[in-house]
C-alpha positions in Angstrom: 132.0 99.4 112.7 129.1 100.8 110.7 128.4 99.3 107.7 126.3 101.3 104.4 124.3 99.9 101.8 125.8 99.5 98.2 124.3 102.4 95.5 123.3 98.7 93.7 119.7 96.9 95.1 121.1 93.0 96.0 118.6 90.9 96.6 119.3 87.2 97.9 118.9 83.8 97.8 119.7 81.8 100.5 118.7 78.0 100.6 120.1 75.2 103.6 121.5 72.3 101.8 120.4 69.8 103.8 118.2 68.1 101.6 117.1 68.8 98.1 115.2 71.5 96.9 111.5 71.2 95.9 108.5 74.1 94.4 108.9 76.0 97.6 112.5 76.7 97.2 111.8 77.4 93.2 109.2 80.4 94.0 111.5 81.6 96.6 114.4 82.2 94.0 112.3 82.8 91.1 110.5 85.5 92.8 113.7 87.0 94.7 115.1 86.9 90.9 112.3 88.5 89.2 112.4 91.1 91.7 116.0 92.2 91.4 115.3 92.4 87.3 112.2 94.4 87.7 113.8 97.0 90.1 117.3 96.8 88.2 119.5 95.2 91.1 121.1 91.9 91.6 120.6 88.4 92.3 123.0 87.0 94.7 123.5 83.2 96.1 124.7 81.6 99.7 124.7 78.8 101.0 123.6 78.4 104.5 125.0 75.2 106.0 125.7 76.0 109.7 124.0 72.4 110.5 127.1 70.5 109.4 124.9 67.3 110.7 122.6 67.4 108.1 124.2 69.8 105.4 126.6 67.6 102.6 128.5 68.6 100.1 125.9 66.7 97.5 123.3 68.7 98.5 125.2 71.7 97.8 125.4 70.2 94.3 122.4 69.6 93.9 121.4 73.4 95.2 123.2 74.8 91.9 122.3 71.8 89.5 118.4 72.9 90.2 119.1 76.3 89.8 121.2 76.6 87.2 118.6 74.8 85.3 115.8 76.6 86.1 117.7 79.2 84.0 119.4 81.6 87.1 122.5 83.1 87.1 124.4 84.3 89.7 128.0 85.9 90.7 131.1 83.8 91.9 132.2 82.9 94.1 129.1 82.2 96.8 129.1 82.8 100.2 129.3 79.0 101.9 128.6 79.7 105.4 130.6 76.9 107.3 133.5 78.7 105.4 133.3 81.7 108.0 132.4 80.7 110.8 135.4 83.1 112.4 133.1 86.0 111.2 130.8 84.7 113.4 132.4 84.2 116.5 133.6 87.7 116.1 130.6 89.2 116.0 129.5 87.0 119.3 132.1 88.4 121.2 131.2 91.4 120.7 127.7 90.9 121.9 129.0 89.0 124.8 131.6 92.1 125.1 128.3 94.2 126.0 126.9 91.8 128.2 123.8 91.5 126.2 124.5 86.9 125.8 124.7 84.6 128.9 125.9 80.8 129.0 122.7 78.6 129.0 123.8 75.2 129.9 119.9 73.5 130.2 118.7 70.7 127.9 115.6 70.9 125.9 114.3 68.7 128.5 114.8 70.6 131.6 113.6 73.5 129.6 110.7 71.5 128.4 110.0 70.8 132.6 110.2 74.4 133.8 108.5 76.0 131.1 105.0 77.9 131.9 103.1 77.0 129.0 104.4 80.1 127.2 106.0 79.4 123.7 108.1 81.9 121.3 106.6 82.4 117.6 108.4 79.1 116.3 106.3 77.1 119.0 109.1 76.7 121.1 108.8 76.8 125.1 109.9 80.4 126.1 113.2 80.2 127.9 112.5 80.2 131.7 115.8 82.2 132.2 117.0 79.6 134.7 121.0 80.5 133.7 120.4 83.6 133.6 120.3 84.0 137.3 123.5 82.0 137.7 126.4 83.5 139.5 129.8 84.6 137.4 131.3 81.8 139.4 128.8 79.2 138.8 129.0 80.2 135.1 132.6 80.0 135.4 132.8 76.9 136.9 130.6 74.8 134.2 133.0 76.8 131.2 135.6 75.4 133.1 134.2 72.0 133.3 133.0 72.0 129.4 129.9 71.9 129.7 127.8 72.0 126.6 126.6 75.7 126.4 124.4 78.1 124.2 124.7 81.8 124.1 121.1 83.7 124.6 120.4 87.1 124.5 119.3 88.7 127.8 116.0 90.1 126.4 115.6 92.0 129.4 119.1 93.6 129.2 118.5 94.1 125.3 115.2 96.0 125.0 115.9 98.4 128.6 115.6 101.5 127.6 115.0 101.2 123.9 111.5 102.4 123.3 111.1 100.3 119.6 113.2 98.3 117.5 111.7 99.2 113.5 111.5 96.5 110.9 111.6 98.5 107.1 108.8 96.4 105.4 107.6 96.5 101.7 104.5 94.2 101.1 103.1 92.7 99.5 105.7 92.6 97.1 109.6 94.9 96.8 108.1 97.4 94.3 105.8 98.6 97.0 106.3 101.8 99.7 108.8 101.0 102.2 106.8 101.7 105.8 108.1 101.3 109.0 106.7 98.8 111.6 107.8 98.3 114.8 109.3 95.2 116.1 108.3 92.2 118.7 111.9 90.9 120.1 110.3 90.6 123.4 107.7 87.8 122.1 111.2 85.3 121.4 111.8 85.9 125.4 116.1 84.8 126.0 116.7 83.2 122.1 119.5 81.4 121.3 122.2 83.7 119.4 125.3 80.9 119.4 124.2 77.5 119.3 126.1 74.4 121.3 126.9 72.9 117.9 127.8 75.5 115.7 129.4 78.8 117.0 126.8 80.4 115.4 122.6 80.5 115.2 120.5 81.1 111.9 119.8 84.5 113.4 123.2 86.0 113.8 124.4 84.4 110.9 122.2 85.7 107.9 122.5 89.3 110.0 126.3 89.2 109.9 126.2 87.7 105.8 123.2 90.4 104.9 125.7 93.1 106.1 129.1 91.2 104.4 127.1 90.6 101.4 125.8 94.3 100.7 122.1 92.6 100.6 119.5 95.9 100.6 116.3 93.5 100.2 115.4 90.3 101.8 112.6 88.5 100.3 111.6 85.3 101.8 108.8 83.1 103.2 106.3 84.0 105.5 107.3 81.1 107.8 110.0 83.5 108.5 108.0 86.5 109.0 108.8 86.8 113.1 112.7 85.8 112.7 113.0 89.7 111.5 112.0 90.8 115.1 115.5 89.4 116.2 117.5 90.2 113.3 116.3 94.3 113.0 117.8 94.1 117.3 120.7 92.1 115.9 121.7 94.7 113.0 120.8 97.8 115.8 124.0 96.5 118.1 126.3 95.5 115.9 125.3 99.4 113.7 124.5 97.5 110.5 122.8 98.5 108.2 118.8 97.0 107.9 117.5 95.5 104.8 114.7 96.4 103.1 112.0 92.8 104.3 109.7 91.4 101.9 107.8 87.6 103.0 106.2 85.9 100.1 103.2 83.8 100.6 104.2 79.5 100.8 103.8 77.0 98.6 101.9 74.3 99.6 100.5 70.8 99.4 97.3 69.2 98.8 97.1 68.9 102.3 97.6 72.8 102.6 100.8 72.3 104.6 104.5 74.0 103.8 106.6 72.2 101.4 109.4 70.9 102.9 112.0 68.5 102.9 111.2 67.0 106.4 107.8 66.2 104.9 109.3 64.8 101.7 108.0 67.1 99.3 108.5 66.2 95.6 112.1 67.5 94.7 113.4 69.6 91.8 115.5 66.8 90.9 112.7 63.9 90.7 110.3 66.2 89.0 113.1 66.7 86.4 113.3 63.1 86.2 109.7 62.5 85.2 110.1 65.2 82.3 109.0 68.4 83.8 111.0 71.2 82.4 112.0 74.8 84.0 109.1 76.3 81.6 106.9 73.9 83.4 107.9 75.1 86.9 107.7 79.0 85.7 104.8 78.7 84.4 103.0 76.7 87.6 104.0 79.1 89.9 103.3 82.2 87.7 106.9 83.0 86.6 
């Protein structure tokens, strides 16, 4: 089914409640917000908590308690993404329907052994393709068996034949000239498109949620900047339509690393705690 962009410019915010937010996840909404005011479109919200491990409900709390008082506003309902997970798996099959995902059954370790030194722009080992040159049989036979599998694209099978995938890019910031650059898909080697604990990935999941949610500009972090290689190939064969991409520039520490909440970066919540206010937090990061 082809999909078409609303006559409306949605922008979206799109934060993993698996922790709680801190100054990273502030610019990235207060920019994606000041954008969709300046060019007259709309701010939307989802919730991306395909890691039901680590994503809880009291993060997801916490996500609108931070932004509601930083002052945004946002229309009902959101999009919770462990809420759809059927949208997914539809739009899995039909990838696996064109033969373009194989069953990976490998551990990290045996992918860790066989790797040539090669890793994908995440600093992962590049996938040595070992299931992909199993048999329909042997395949088969470990689906049978239940077998922990992943789904990976055959990059090979993908990219045959298809001269250039095009990313539509406007930096450094949305108000800029859209231009055209082409894509790296290759560079990700066989990615992971359905994950073994979640019938879904990051990747195909904001692809299928852009296109569900009428989003016409992404704007995110540059740590992200490569991920749009697989999502412009992703959008191609299911014919949806492509955003508009804009990555921001990171917040970071005094030790010049990325925010995060791995690292225990200073939340929303605790620096609300010691008296900061939203005008504060506008007002350091130029908002």
């Amino acid at each position: 089914m082809v999909m078409s962009f609303p006559s409306q410019r949605i922008f979206r915010f799109a934060p993993s409640p698996n922790g709680l937010l801190h100054l990273g996840h502030a610019y990235s909404a207060l920019y994606t917000d000041h954008w969709a005011k300046a060019l007259g479109g709309a701010f939307v919200l989802r919730i991306e908590d395909i890691d039901t491990v680590r994503c809880r409900p009291e993060f997801v709390t916490a996500v609108f308690e931070d932004l509601q008082w930083l002052g945004l506003e946002w229309p009902e309902p959101v999009r919770v993404q462990s809420h759809h997970f059927d949208d997914y798996r539809a739009a899995a099959d039909r990838l696996k329907s064109k033969g373009l995902l194989y069953p990976c059954f490998c551990t990290r370790a045996e992918i860790r052994a066989a790797s040539d030194g090669r890793a994908d722009p995440d600093g992962a080992p590049i996938y040595p393709g070992t299931c992909r040159h199993l048999s329909g049989a042997e395949r088969m036979e470990k689906l049978r068996a239940g077998a922990p599998v992943q789904w990976r694209f055959d990059m090979g099978q993908v990219i045959e034949g298809k001269k250039q995938f095009s990313i539509r890019e406007a930096m450094p910031d949305p108000s800029c000239e859209v231009v055209e650059r082409g894509a790296e898909p290759e560079r990700w080697g066989d990615v992971v498109i359905v994950r073994k604990d979640t019938p879904t990935s990051y990747h195909l999941s904001v692809v299928v949620d852009d296109a569900i949610q009428g989003v016409t500009h992404v704007t995110r972090g540059m740590d992200l900047y490569a991920s749009t290689d697989i999502h412009v190939v992703l959008q191609e064969l299911m014919d949806l339509p492509s955003p508009v991409y804009t990555h921001h520039s990171l917040i970071v520490g005094e030790d010049a690393e990325k925010l995060s909440k791995s690292r225990g970066s200073e939340s929303l919540a605790g620096l609300r705690a010691l008296g900061i206010t939203p005008d504060d937090i506008r007002a350091q990061l130029g908002f």
